[in-house]
Phi, psi and omega in degrees: 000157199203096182302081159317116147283131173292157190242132201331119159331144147267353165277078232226329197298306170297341148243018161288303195303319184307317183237022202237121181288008190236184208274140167231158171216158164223140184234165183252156190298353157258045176049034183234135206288109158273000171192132168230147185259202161283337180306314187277327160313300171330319196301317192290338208071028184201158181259193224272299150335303183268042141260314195330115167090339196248161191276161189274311157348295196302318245246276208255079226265354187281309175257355189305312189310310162328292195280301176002276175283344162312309169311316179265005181291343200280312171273322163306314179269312194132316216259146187276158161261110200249158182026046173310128185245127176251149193219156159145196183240188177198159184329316212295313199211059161352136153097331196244146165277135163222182263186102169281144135211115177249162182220118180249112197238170172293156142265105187251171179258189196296346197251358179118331172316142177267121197252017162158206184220132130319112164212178190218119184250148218232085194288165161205029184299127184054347163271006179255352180274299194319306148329303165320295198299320160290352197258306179308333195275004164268002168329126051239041165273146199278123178223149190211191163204138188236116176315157151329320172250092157025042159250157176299166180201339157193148155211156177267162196309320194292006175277308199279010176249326156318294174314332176087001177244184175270151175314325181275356138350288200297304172349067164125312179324173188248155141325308190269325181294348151309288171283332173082221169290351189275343193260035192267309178324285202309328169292324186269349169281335167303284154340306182277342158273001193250312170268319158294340172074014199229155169280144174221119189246177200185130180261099172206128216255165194182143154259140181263192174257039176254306183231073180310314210277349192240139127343083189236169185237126173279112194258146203238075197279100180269115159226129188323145164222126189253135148292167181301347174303336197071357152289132185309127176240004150144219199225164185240154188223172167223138174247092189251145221240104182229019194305321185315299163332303202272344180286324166307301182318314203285315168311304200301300180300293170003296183279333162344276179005298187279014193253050177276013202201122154329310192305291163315345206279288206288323172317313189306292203286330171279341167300004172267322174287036216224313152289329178316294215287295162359291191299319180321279208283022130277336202288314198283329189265352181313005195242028155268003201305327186288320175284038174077327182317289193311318173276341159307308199283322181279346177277324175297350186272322163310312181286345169294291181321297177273027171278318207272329182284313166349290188307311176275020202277335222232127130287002189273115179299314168315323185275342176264022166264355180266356170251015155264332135333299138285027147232011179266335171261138338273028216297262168302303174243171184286344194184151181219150180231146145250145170219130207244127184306143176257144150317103206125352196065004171302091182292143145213150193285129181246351202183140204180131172220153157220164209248355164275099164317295182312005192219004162322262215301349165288305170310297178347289185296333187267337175289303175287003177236355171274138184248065180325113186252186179302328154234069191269146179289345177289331180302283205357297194261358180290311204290315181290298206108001189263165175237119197260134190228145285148115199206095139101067189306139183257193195299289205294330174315306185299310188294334118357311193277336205266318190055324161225176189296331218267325168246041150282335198254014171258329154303313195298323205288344223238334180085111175217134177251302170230207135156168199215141186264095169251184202265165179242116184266132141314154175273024158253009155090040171240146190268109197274035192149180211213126167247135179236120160253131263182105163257132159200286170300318184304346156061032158304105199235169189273131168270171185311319169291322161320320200279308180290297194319295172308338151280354157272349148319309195297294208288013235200314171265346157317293159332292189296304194301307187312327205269326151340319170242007141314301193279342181295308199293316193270308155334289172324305181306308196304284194305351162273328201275326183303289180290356168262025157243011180218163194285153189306304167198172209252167203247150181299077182277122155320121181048058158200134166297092149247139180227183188195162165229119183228129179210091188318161169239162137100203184302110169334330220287309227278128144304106190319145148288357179267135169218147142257157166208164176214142177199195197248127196208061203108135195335088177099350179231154190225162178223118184268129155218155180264044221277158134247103183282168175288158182028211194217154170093217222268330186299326177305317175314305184297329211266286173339304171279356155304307186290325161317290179268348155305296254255327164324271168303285189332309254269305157309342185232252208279133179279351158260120182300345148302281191305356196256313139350275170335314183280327165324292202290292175302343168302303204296354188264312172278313163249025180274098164297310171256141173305150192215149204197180200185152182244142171203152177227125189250139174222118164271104159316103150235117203272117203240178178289116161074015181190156159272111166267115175238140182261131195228171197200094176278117146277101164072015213242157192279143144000122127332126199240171177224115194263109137295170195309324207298356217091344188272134182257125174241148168316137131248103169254065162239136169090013153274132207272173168250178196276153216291096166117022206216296178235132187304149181056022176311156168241147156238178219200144158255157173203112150304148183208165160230162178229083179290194183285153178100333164305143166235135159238116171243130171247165226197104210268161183269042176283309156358280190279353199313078195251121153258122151224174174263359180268080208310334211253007214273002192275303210273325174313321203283323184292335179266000174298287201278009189261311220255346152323319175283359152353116169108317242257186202281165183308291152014284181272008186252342173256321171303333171269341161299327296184298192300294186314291241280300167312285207307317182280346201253012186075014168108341182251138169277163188240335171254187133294173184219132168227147141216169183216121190259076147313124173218146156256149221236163194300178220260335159312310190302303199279339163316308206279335172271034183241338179283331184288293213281000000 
């Protein structure tokens, strides 16, 4: 069966008026009412009858002058008024001021004329203080409230001192005219609360005009403030001042990192306890500050830090030997080399800086031609495990180290006095490589600390390099076990369009749970399916290549895709140790002149839509089934369809629709909004633009996978000229 979507009823006015918690009224072009719901009578004191027919003056005598003229500035020009704020009293609370925001637009008739006016009123008497005063009570954190239309409406002194302005700065301003280009997050965070009705938060660094020169980072909490109506009276904000946080956080992650391995985990901690002790001991000596100590102490502790954050900033290996490598010059040497064990026992120099810019490109030349031979300190300490120190290197030395003249004469050119070689340990403790530090015109010699420090370098980058090719060894692996579950390309069905779209989400490391395939599974017919497995990774793989290759062989022996489901499913039950489920829609193909017949089979999977040539996008929710791997003797149902030219049939996994919002529906609105946009055009440009849709809701990012698969039959010109070609 095959459900059409319908397009949204027009009698819809009686129960807006009936069910919209906030005030609506309409007047005729002399300002006299003609429809009120109850909300707004309550605002008024009157009922509903006794709006009916009468001038708003005559009604409201406080407020009549007011509205008058908004109203009627409303019928002269044509143009709406939005969130006006109106005050005075009414029947409902003699005596008392209350508090408005109305909004008004025209109402024209067929020919355009404004034949009256609309509105919608909003109380907000006393909830925006009352809100404040709670908003306030987090002091001494920076807090505000922002109107509908993006001004300020109050903030407190620790917002306008982050900010760099005074409060009344603030006063009636937008967001941006405050803040400038940094207040574009903060606006666009604003907005979205404003359209989601939900609290939101935001991490984000800036210079304000409080701090131009530094950077700080701000963490920022956006929330709805609802009137007693349940109408939006704007949005509330907290501001906390958190760099301190983030600059720890920054560290922190850094060592995260370094836990991709149990090994690494414990290697991770001890360099923390190492900073632990490291920090103690500036702590202790600041109070030695008058000899110098202290401060010496705090700069080795500062350089362990960003040595270590540099390095884990990267999974890339070649980039974290260049960020140890520029962050040991100049801090311990005038220059530095790394040379990293190769496969085969082989060193070769991989990374290199000097602290001389004019002597780059000397090093450079001296790296792509040194050969660590047998009695160089890079074998050396490759072989002991010892780190070899070098103290007034002599003629014959250098020439030893130079191996041949032309970079003896680039060692002359680049200057070497002193250096020392240490070993780079793996955290399983072999040693995979060699830091070599280089003193030489700064006339400069290694002190003790010098001496430590660098092998805490050493052992740090060991480190890094390991979890760095680790992470690499497994990226490669994902991504092949990734591309031996889906097809190479899809084959070339005679009078049919296919294309696909497939886009893994998350960690590289990781195996997608979406998977397709389409192949031939009999004379003239073929079978596509589409899937979502449970989780990720090595379990998804498995469920995937299960799945895959029942639904193969099944294909050949039964021609219904319901039954071949049903075996998929007793596979999936039987030979799994732990249970596991997949969601999938299986389609049998048969291509005929100028039309398709396909047969579907759904386990749990979102509905297959199908775009006619005319533009109309239809369901097909007949015949779904439950998921896959789950319940023993499940049944599943076929449902036939045909497709002439010009027809699309898409399947379509729910990374597609994948939205956090509170608008549960708006991920499927939006995909069939944009399938039917696509009218005419190739299977091709119809997954791309699914696609496209899909990145746009979610922020550029997928939060899930996206598979899709596009079947067309191509339009009744296209199949003419290729039945004229064959």
């Amino acid at each position: 069966m095959i459900r059409t979507a319908s397009p949204t009823d027009s009698p819809l006015l009686a129960a807006l008026f009936a069910e919209t918690p906030v005030g609506l009224a309409f007047w005729d072009t002399e300002l006299r009412y003609q429809r009120v719901n109850d909300v707004l009578a309550r605002m008024s004191g009157l009922t509903v009858d006794e709006h009916l027919g009468r001038a708003v003056g005559e009604l409201l005598p406080q407020l009549g002058p007011r509205l008058e003229e908004l109203l009627g500035e409303v019928v002269a020009t044509g143009k709406p008024q939005r969130d006006v704020h109106i005050a005075g009293e009414t029947p409902a609370a003699p005596g008392v001021t209350r508090h408005w925001s109305i909004s008004c637009f025209p109402v024209r008739d067929e020919e355009g004329a404004v034949a009256g006016i609309g509105a919608t009123v909003v109380e907000s008497t006393g909830e925006i203080d009352a809100q404040l005063r709670a908003v306030h009570s987090a002091l001494p954190v920076g807090v505000a409230f922002i109107t509908p239309d993006m001004r300020y409406e109050h903030v407190n002194e620790a917002l306008a001192r982050v900010n760099g302005r005074t409060v009344d700065e603030h006063l009636g301003r937008t967001v941006r005219e405050v803040l400038g280009e940094h207040g574009a997050d903060a606006e666009r965070l604003t907005r979205e609360v404003i359209a989601r009705g939900q609290p939101m938060e935001l991490e984000l660094g800036l210079r304000t005009p409080a701090s131009p020169d530094e950077e700080r980072f701000y963490e920022a909490t956006y929330f709805p403030v609802y009137g007693s109506d349940h109408g939006l009276l704007g949005v509330g904000s907290v501001v906390r001042d958190v760099t301190d946080r983030h600059v720890l956080e920054q560290d922190r992650e850094g060592l995260l990192r370094d836990a991709l391995t149990a090994r690494a985990q414990a290697q991770a901690a001890q360099i923390r306890a190492e900073a632990a002790r490291e920090e103690a001991e500036a702590a202790r000596e600041e109070a030695e500050a008058e000899r110098g100590v202290a401060l010496a102490a705090r700069r080795r502790a500062s350089f362990l830090a960003t040595v270590t954050r540099r390095m884990a900033a990267s999974m890339d290996y070649e980039a974290t030997l260049r960020e140890v490598v520029s962050s040991a010059v100049p801090y311990i040497a005038d220059w530095c080399l790394i040379s990293v064990v190769e496969p085969g026992g082989r060193l070769r120099p991989l990374a290199f800086a000097h602290s001389d810019p004019e002597r780059e490109q000397l090093t450079a030349e001296f790296a792509r031609g040194y050969k660590p031979g047998r009695g160089s300190s890079a074998t050396s300490v490759l072989k002991t495990g010892e780190p070899e120190l070098i103290a007034d290197v002599t003629p014959a030395r250098l020439a030893a180290i130079a191996q041949t003249s032309e970079q003896a004469g680039l060692l002359e050119r680049l200057g070497i006095r002193h250096f020392g070689t240490w070993p780079i340990p793996s955290p399983q403790g072999e040693v995979i490589g060699a830091l070599s530090l280089i003193l030489g015109d700064s006339g400069r010699r290694f002190s003790d600390d010098d001496l430590v420090l660098a092998q805490t370098v050493a052992t740090r980058a060991g480190l890094h390099i390991t979890n760095a090719r680790l992470y690499t060894e497994r990226s490669q692996i994902a991504q092949t076990l990734q591309a031996s579950l889906l097809p190479r390309e899809l084959p070339e069905i005679p009078g049919i369009e296919l294309a696909s779209v497939f886009l893994p989400a998350g960690d590289q490391n990781m195996v997608g749970g979406d998977f397709f395939d389409v192949f031939k599974s009999g004379d003239g017919v073929w079978s596509a399916i589409l899937g979502d497995v449970s989780g990720k990774g090595a379990k998804a793989a498995a469920i995937t290549a299960a799945a895959r290759h029942t639904l193969r062989a099944a294909a050949l022996i039964d021609p219904q895709p319901a039954a071949n489901l049903a075996l998929l499913n007793r596979v999936l039950i039987a030979d799994l140790a732990v249970p596991e489920f997949c969601t999938i829609v299986y389609a049998r193909l048969c291509p005929g002149r100028d039309k398709l017949t396909a047969r579907l089979a759904n386990g749990g999977h979102p509905a297959a839509l199908v775009l006619r040539d005319s533009g109309i996008v239809e369901e097909v929710s007949a015949g779904r089934g439950p998921l896959v791997g789950i319940v023993p003797d499940a049944e599943f149902q076929d449902t036939e369809l045909e497709l002439g030219p010009g027809d699309l049939l898409l399947l379509y996994t729910d990374g597609v629709t994948e939205v956090r919002t509170s608008d549960i529906a708006l991920g499927e609105r939006e995909l069939v909004s944009t399938l039917a946009a696509q009218r005419g055009r190739s299977a091709h440009d119809v997954a791309e633009a699914i696609k496209r849709s899909a990145l746009g809701l979610q922020g550029g990012v997928a939060r899930d996978d996206i598979a899709v698969l596009a079947i067309r039959v191509p339009g009744a010109q296209a199949a003419s000229a290729s039945r004229r070609d064959s």
